[in-house]
mmCIF file of the C-alpha atoms, coordinates in Angstrom:
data_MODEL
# 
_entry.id   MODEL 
# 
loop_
_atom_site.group_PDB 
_atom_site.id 
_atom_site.type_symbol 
_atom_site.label_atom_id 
_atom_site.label_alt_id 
_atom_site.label_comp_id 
_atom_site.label_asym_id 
_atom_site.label_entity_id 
_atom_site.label_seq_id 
_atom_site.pdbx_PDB_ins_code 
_atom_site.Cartn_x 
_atom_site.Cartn_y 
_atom_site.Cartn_z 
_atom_site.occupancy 
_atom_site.B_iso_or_equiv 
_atom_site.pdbx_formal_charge 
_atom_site.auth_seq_id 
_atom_site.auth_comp_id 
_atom_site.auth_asym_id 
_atom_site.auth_atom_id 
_atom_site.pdbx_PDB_model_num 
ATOM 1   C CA . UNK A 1 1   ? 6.563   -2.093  25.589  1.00 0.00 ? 1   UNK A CA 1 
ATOM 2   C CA . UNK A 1 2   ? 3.794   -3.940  24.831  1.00 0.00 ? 2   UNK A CA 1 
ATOM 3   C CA . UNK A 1 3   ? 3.269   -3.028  21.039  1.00 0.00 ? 3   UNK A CA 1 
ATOM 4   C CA . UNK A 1 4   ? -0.411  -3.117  19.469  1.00 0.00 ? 4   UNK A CA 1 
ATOM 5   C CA . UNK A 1 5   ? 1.513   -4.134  16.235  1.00 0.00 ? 5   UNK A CA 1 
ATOM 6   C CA . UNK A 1 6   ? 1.544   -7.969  16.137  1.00 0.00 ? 6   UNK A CA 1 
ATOM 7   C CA . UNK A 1 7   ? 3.146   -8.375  12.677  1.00 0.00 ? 7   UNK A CA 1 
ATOM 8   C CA . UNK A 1 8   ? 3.289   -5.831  9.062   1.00 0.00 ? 8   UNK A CA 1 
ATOM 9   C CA . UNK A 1 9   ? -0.446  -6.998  8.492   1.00 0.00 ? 9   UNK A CA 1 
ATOM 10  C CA . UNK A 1 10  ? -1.810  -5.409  11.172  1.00 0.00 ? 10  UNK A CA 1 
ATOM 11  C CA . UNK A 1 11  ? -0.565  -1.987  9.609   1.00 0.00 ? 11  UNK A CA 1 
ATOM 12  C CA . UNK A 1 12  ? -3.096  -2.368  7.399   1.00 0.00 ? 12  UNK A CA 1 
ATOM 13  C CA . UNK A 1 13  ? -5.796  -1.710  9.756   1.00 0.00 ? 13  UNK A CA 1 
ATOM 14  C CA . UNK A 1 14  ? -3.949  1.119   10.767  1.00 0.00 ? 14  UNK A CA 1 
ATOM 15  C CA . UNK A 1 15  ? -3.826  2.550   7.795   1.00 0.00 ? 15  UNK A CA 1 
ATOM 16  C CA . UNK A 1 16  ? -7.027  2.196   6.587   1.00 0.00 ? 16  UNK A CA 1 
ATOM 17  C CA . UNK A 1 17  ? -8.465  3.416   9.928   1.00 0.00 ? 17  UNK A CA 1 
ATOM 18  C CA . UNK A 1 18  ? -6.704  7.188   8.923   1.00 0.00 ? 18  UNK A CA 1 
ATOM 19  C CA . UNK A 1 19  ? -8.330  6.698   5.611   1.00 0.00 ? 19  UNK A CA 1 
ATOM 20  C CA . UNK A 1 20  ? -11.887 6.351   7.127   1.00 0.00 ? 20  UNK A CA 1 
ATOM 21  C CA . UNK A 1 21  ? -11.298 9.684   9.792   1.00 0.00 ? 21  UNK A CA 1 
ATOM 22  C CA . UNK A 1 22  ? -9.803  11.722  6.393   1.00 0.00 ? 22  UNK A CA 1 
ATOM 23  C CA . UNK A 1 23  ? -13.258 10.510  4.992   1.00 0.00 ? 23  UNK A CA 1 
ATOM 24  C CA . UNK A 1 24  ? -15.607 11.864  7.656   1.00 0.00 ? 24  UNK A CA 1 
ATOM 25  C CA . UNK A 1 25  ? -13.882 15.246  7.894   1.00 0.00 ? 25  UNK A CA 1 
ATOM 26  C CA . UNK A 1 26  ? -15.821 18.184  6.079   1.00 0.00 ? 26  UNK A CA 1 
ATOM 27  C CA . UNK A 1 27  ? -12.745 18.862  3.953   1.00 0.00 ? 27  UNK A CA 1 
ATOM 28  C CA . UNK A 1 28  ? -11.387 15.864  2.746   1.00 0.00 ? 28  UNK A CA 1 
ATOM 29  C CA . UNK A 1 29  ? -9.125  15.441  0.285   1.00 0.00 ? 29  UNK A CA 1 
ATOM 30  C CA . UNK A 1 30  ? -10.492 12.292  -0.724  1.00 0.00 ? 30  UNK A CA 1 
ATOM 31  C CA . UNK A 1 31  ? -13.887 9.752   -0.499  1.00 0.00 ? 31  UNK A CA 1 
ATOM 32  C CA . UNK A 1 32  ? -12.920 6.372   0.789   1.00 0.00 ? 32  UNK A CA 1 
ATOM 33  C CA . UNK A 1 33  ? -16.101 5.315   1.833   1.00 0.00 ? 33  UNK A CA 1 
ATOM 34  C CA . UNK A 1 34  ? -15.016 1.231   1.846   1.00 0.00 ? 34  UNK A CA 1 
ATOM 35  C CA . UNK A 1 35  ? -12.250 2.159   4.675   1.00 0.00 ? 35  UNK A CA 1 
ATOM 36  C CA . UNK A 1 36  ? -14.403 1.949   7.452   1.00 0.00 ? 36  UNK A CA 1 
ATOM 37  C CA . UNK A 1 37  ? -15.478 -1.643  6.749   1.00 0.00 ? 37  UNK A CA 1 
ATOM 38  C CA . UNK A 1 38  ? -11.925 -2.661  6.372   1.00 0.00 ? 38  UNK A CA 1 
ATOM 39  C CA . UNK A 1 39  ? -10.488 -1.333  9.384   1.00 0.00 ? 39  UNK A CA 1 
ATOM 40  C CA . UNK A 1 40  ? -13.174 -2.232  11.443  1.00 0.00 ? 40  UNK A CA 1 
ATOM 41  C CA . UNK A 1 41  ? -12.308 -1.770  15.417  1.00 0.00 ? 41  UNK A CA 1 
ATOM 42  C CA . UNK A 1 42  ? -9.119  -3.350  15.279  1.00 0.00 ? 42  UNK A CA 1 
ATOM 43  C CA . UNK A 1 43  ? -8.174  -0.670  12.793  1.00 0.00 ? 43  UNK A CA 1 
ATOM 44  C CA . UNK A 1 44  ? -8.746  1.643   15.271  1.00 0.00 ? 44  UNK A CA 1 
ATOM 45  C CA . UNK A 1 45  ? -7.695  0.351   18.381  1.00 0.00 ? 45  UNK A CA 1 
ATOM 46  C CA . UNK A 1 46  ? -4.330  -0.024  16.842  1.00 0.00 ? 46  UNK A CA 1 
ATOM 47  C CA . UNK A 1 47  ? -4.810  3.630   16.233  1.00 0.00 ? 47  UNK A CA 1 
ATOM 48  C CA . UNK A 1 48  ? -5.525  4.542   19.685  1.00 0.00 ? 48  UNK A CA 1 
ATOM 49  C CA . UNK A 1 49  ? -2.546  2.475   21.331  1.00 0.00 ? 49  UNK A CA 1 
ATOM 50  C CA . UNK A 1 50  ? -0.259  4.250   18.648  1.00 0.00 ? 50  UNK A CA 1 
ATOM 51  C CA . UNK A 1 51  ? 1.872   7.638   19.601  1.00 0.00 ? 51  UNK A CA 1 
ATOM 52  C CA . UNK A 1 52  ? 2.025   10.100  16.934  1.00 0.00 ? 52  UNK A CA 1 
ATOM 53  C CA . UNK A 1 53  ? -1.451  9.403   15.402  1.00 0.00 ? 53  UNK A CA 1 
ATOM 54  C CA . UNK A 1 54  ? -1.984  13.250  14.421  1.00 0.00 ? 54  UNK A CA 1 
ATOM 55  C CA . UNK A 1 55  ? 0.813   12.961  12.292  1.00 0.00 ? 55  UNK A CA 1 
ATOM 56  C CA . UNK A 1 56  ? 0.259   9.511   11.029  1.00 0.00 ? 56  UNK A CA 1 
ATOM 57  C CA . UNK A 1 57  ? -3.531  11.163  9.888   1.00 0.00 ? 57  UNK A CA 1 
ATOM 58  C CA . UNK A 1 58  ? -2.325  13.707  7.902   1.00 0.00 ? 58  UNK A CA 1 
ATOM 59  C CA . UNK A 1 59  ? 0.789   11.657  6.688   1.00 0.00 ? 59  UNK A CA 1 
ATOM 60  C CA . UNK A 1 60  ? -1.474  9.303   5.320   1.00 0.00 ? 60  UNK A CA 1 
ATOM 61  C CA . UNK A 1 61  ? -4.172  11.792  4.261   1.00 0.00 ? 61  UNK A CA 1 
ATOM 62  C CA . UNK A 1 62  ? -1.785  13.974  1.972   1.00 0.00 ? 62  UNK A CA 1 
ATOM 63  C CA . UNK A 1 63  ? -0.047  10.274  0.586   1.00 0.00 ? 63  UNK A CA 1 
ATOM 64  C CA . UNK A 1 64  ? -3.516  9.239   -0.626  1.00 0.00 ? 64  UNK A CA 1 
ATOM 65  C CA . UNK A 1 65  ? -4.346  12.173  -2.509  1.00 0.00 ? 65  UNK A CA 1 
ATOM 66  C CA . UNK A 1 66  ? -1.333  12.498  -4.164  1.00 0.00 ? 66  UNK A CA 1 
ATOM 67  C CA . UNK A 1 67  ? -0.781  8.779   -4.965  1.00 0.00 ? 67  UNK A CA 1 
ATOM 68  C CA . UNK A 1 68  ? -4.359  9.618   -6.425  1.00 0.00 ? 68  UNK A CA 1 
ATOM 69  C CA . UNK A 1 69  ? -3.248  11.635  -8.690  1.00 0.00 ? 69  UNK A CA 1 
ATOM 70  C CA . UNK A 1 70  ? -0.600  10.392  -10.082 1.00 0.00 ? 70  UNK A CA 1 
ATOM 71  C CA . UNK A 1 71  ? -2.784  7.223   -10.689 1.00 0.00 ? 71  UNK A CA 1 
ATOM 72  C CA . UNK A 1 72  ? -4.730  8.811   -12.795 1.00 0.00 ? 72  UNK A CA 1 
ATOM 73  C CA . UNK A 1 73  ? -2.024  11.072  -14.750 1.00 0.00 ? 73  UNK A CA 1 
ATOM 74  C CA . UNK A 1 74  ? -0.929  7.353   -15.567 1.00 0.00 ? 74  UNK A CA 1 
ATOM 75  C CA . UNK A 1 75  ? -3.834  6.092   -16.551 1.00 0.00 ? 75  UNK A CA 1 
ATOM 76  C CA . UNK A 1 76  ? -4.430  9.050   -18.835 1.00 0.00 ? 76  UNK A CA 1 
ATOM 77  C CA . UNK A 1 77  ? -0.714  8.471   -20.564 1.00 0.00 ? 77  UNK A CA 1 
ATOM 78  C CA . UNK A 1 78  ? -1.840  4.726   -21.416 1.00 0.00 ? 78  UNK A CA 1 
ATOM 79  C CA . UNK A 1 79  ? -1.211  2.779   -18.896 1.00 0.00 ? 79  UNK A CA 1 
ATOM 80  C CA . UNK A 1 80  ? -3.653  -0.466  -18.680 1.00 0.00 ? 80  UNK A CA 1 
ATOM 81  C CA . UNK A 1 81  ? -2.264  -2.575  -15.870 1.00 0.00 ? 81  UNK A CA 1 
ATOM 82  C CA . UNK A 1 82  ? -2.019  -1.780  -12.224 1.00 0.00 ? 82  UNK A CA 1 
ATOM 83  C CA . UNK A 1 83  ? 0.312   -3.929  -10.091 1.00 0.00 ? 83  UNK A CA 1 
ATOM 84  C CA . UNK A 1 84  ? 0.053   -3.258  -6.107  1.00 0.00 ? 84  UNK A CA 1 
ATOM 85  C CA . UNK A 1 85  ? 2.441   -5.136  -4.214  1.00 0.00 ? 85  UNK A CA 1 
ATOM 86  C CA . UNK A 1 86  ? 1.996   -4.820  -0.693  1.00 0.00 ? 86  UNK A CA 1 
ATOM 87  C CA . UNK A 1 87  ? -2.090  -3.538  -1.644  1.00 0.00 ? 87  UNK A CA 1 
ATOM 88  C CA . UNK A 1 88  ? -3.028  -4.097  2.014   1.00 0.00 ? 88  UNK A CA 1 
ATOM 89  C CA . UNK A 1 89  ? -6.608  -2.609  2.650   1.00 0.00 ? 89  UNK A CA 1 
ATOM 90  C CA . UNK A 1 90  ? -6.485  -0.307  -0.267  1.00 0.00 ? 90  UNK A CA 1 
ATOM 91  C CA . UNK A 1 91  ? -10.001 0.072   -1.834  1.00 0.00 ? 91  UNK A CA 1 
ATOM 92  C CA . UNK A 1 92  ? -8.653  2.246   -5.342  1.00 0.00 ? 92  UNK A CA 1 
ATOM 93  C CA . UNK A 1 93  ? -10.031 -0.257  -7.448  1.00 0.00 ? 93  UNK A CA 1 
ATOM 94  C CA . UNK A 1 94  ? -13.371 0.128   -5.790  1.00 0.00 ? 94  UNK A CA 1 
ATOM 95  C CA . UNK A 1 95  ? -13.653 4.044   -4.783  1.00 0.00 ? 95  UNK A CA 1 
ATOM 96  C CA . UNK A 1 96  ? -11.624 5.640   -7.684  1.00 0.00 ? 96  UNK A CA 1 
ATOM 97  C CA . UNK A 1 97  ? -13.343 6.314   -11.144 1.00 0.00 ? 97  UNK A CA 1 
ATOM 98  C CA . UNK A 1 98  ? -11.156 3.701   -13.477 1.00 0.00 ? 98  UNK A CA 1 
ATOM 99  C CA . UNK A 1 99  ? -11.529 2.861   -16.984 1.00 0.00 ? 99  UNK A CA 1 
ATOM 100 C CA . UNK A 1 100 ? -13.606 -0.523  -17.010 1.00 0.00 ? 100 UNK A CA 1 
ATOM 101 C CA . UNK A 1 101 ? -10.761 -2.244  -19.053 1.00 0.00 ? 101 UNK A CA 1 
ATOM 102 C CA . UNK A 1 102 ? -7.988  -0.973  -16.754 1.00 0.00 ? 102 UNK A CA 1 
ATOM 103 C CA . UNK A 1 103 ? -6.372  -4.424  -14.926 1.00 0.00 ? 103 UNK A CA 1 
ATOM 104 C CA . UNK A 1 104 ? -5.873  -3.826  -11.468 1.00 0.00 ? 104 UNK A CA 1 
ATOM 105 C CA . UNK A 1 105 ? -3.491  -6.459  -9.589  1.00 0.00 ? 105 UNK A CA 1 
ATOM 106 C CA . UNK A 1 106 ? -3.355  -6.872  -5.995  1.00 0.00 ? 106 UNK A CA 1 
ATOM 107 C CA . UNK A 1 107 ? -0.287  -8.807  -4.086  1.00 0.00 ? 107 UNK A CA 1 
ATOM 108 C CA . UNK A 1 108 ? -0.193  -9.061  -0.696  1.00 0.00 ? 108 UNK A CA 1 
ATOM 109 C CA . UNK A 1 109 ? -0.032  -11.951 2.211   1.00 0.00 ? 109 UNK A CA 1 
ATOM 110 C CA . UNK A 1 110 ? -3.247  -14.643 1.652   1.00 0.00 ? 110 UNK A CA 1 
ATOM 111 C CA . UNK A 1 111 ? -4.185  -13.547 5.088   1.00 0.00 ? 111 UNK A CA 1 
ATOM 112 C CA . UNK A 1 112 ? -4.816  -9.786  4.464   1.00 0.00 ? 112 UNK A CA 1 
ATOM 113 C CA . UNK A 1 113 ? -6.289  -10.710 0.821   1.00 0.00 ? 113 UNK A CA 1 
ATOM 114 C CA . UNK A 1 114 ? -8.961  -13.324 2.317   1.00 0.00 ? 114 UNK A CA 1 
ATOM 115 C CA . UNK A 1 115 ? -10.052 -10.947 4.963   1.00 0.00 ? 115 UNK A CA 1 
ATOM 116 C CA . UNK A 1 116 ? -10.367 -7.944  2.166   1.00 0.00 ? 116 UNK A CA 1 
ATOM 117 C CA . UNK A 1 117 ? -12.213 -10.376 0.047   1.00 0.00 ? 117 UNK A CA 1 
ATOM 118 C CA . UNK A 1 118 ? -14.167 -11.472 2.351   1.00 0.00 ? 118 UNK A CA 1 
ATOM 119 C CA . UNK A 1 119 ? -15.039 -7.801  3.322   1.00 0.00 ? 119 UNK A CA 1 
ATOM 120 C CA . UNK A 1 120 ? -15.650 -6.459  -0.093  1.00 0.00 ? 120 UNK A CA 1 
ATOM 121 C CA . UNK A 1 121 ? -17.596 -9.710  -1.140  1.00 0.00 ? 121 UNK A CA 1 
ATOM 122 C CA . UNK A 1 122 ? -20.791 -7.561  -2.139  1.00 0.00 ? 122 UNK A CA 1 
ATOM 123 C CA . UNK A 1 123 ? -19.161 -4.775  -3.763  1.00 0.00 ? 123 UNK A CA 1 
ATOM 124 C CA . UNK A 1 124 ? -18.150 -4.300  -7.045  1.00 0.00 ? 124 UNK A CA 1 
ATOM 125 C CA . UNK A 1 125 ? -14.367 -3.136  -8.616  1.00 0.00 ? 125 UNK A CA 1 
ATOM 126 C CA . UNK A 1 126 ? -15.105 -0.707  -10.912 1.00 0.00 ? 126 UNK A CA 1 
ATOM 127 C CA . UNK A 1 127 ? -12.037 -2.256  -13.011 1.00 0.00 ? 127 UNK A CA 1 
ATOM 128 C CA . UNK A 1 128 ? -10.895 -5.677  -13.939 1.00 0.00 ? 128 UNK A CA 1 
ATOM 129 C CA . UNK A 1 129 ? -9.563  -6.775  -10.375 1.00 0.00 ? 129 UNK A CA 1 
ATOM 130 C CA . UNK A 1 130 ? -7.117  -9.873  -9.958  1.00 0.00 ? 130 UNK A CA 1 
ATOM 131 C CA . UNK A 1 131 ? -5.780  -10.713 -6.554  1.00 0.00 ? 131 UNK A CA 1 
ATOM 132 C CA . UNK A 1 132 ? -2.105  -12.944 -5.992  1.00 0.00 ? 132 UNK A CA 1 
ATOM 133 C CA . UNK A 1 133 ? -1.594  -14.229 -2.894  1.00 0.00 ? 133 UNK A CA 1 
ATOM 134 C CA . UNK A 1 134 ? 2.231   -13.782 -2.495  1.00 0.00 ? 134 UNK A CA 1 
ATOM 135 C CA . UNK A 1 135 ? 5.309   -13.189 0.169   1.00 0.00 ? 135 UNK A CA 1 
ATOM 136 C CA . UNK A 1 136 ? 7.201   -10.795 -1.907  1.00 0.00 ? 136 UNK A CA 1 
ATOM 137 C CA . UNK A 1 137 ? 10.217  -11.657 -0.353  1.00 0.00 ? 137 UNK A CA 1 
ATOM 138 C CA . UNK A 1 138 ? 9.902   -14.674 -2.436  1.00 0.00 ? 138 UNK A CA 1 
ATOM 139 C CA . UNK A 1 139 ? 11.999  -13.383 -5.308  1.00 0.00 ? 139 UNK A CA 1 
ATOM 140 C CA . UNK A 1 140 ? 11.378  -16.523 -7.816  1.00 0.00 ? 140 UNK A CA 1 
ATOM 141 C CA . UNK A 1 141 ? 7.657   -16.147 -7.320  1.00 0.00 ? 141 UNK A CA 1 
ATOM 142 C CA . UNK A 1 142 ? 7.899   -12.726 -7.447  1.00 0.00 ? 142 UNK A CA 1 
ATOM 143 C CA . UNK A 1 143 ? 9.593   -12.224 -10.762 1.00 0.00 ? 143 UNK A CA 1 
ATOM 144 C CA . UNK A 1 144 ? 7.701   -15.440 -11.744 1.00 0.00 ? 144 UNK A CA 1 
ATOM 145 C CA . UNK A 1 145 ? 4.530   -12.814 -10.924 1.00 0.00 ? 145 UNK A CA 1 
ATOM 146 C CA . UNK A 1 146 ? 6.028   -10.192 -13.055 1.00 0.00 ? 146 UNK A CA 1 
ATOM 147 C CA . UNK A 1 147 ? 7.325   -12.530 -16.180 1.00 0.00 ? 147 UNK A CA 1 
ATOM 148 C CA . UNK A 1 148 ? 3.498   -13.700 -16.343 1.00 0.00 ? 148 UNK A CA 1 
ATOM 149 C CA . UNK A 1 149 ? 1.910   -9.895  -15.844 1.00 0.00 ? 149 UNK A CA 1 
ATOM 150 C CA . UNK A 1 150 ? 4.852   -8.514  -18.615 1.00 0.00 ? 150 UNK A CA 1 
ATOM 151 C CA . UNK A 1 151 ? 3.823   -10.867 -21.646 1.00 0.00 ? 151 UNK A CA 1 
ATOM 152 C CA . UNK A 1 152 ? 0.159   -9.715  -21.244 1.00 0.00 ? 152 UNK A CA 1 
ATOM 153 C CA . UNK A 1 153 ? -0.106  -6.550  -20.886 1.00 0.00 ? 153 UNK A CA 1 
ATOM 154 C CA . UNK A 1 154 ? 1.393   -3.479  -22.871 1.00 0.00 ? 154 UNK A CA 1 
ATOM 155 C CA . UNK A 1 155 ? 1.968   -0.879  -19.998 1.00 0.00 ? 155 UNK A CA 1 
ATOM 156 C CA . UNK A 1 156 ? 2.080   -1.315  -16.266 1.00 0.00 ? 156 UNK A CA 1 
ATOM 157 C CA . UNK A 1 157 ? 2.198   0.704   -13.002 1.00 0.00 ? 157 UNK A CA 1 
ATOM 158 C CA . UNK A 1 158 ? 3.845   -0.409  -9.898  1.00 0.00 ? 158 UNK A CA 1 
ATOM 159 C CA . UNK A 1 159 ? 2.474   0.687   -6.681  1.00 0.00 ? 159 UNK A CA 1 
ATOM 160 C CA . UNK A 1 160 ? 4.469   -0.417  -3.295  1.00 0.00 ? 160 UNK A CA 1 
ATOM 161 C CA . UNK A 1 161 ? 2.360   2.438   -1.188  1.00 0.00 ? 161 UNK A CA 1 
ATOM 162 C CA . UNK A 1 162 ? 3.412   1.657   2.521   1.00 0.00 ? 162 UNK A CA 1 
ATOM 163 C CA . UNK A 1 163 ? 6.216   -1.389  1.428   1.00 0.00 ? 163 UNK A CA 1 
ATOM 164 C CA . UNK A 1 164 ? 9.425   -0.136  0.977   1.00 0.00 ? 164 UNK A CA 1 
ATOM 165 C CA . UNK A 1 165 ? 10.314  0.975   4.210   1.00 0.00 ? 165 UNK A CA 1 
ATOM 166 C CA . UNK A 1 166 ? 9.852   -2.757  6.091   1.00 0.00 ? 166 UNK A CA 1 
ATOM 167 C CA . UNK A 1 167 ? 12.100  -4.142  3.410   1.00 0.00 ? 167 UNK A CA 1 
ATOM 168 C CA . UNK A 1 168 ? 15.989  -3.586  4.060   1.00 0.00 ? 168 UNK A CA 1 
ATOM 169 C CA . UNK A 1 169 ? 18.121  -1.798  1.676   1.00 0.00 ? 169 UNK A CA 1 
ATOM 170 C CA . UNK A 1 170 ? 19.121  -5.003  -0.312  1.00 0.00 ? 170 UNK A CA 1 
ATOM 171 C CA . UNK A 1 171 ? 15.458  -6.322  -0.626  1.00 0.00 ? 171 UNK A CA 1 
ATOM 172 C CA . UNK A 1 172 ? 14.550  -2.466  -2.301  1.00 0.00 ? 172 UNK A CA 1 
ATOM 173 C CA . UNK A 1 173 ? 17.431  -2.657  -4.349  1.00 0.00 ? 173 UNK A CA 1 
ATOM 174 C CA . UNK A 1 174 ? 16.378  -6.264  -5.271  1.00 0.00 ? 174 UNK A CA 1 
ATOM 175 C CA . UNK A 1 175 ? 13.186  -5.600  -6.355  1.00 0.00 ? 175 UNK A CA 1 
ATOM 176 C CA . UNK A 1 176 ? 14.411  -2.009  -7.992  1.00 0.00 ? 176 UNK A CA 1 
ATOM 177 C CA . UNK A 1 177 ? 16.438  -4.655  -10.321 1.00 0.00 ? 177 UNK A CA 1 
ATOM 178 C CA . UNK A 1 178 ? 14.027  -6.607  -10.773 1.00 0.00 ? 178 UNK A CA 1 
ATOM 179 C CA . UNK A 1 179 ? 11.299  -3.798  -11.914 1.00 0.00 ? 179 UNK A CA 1 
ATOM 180 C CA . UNK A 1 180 ? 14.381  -2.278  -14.017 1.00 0.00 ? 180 UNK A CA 1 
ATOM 181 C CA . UNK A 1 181 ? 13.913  -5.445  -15.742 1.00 0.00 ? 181 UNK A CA 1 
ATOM 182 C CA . UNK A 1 182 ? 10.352  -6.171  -16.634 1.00 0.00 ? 182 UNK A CA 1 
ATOM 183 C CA . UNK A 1 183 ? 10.129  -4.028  -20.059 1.00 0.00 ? 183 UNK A CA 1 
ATOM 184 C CA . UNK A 1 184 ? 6.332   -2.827  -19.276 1.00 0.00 ? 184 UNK A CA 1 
ATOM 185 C CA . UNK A 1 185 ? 6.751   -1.184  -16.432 1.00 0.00 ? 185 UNK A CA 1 
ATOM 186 C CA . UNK A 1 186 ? 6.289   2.398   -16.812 1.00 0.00 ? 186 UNK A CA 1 
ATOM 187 C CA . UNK A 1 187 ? 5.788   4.099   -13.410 1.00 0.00 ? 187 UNK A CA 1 
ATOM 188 C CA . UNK A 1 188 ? 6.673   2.871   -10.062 1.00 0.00 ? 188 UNK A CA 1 
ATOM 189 C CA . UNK A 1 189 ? 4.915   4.764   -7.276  1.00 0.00 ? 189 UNK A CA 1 
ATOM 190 C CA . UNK A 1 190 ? 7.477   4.192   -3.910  1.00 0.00 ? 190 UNK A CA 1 
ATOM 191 C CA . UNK A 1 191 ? 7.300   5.949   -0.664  1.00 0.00 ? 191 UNK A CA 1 
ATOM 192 C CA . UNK A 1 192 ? 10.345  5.882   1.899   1.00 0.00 ? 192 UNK A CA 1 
ATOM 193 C CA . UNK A 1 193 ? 11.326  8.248   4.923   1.00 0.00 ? 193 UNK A CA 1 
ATOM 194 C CA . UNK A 1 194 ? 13.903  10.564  4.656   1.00 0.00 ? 194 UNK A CA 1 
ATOM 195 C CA . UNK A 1 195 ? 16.487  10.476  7.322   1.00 0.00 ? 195 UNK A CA 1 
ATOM 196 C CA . UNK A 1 196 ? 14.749  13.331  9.079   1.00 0.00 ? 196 UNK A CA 1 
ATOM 197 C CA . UNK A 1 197 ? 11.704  11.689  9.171   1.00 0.00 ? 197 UNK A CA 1 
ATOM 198 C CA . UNK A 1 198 ? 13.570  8.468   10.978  1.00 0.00 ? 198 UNK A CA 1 
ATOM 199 C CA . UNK A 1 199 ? 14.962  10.693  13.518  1.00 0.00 ? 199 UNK A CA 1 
ATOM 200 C CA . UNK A 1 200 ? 11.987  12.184  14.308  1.00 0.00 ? 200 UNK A CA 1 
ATOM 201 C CA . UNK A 1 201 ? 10.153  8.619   14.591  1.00 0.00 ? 201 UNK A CA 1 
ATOM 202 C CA . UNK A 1 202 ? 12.760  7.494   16.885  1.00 0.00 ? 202 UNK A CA 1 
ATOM 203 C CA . UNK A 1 203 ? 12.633  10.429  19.120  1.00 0.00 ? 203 UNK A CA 1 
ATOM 204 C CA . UNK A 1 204 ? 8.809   9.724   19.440  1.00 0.00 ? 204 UNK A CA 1 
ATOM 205 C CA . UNK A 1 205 ? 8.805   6.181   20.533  1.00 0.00 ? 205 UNK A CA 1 
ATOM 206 C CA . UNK A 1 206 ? 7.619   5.074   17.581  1.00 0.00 ? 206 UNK A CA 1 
ATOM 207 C CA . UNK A 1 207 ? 10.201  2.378   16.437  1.00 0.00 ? 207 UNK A CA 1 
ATOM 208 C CA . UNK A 1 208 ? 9.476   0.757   20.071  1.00 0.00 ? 208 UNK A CA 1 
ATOM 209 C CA . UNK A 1 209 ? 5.688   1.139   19.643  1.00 0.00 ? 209 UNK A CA 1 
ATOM 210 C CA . UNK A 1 210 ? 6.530   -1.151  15.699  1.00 0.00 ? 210 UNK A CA 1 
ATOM 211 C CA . UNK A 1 211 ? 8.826   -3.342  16.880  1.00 0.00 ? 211 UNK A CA 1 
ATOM 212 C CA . UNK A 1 212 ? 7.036   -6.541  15.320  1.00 0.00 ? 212 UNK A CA 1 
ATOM 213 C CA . UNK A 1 213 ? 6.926   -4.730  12.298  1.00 0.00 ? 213 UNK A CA 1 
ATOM 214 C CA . UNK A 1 214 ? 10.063  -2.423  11.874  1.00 0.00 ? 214 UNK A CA 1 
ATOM 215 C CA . UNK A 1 215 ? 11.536  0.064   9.417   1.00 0.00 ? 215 UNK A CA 1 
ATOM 216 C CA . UNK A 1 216 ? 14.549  -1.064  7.664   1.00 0.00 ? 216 UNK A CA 1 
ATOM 217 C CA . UNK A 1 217 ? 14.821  0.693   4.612   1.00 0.00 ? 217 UNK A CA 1 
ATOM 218 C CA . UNK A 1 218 ? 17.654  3.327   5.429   1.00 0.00 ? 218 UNK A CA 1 
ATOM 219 C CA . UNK A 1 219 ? 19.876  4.332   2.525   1.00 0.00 ? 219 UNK A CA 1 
ATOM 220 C CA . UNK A 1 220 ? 22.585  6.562   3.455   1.00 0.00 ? 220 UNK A CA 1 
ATOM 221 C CA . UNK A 1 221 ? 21.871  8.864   0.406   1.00 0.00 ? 221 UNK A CA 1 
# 
């Protein structure tokens, strides 16, 4: 199978392609109105070529919102420092109503953060936005990243929206150690799939369809 998935970047456009059809729909659950730019048409001919797209949209739809909200309950409780690893095309920092102060860092590949830059060149962050370009798998850079971020701030939320689940159990449990570790974090937002979930996904063809970017977080609990 031919897969329109070249490598874990292109996810991104997938992604943010959802976030842009949640957006025009009458009753969305949230305003993204900076996903359209970013997914452009590759966003959405990755979308087309995909099986399972109706549950991807709502998937991705009902993860937004509620990674929303949690944002800002931890925002609210004091948190002043972001940290997205794996931040993709997400435009929070631009669409979401944040505290001026509030530090916002993004990690990602250099590809994916000099396309986004480039993208988002004329608008504005509504929050003090820092970008890292970083291969997380890169442990000593990573906790290199996190050493610097910990002695300057005074409370920090992790976000790996979308990351977990192309890292294998050891590389989770490896940066789970090494978040354990950094004394500011506070929250750490993580999504996985339950075992259910992979079934399903491999009854569907979807695992074929993502096979230059594949799943590997499975934890037998």
């Amino acid at each position: 199978m031919n897969s329109p998935i070249k490598d874990v970047s292109d996810t991104a456009f997938w992604i943010a392609h959802h976030r842009r059809l949640e957006t025009e729909r009458s009753d969305a659950l949230f305003q993204d109105p900076f996903a359209a730019k970013l997914a452009g048409e590759r966003g959405k001919r990755i979308s087309e070529a995909m099986p399972t797209s109706r549950v991807v949209a709502w998937t991705v739809a009902l993860r937004t919102r509620i990674i929303d909200e949690y944002l800002q309950f931890a925002i609210d409780s004091g948190v002043d420092t972001v940290l997205s690893l794996g931040a993709g095309l997400d435009a929070r920092p631009y669409r979401m109503k944040l505290p001026a102060a509030l530090h916002w860092i993004e990690a990602d590949y250099p590809q994916i953060l000099e396309y986004k830059t480039s993208q988002l060149q004329a608008d504005k962050p509504c929050c003090q936005l820092e970008r890292v370009q970083i291969d997380l798998a890169d442990r000593e850079r990573r906790r290199h990243l996190l050493a610097r971020i910990n002695a300057q701030v005074h409370g920090i939320l992790v976000l790996t929206e979308g990351l977990t689940p192309y890292l294998d159990n050891d590389e989770v449990a490896s940066l789970a150690d090494d978040l354990f570790a950094t004394s500011q974090v506070r929250f750490w937002i993580v999504d996985y799939f339950s075992a259910e979930a992979q079934k399903y996904r491999s009854r569907r063809g979807i695992g074929r369809a993502m096979q230059n970017a594949p799943f590997k977080f499975a934890p037998g609990d």
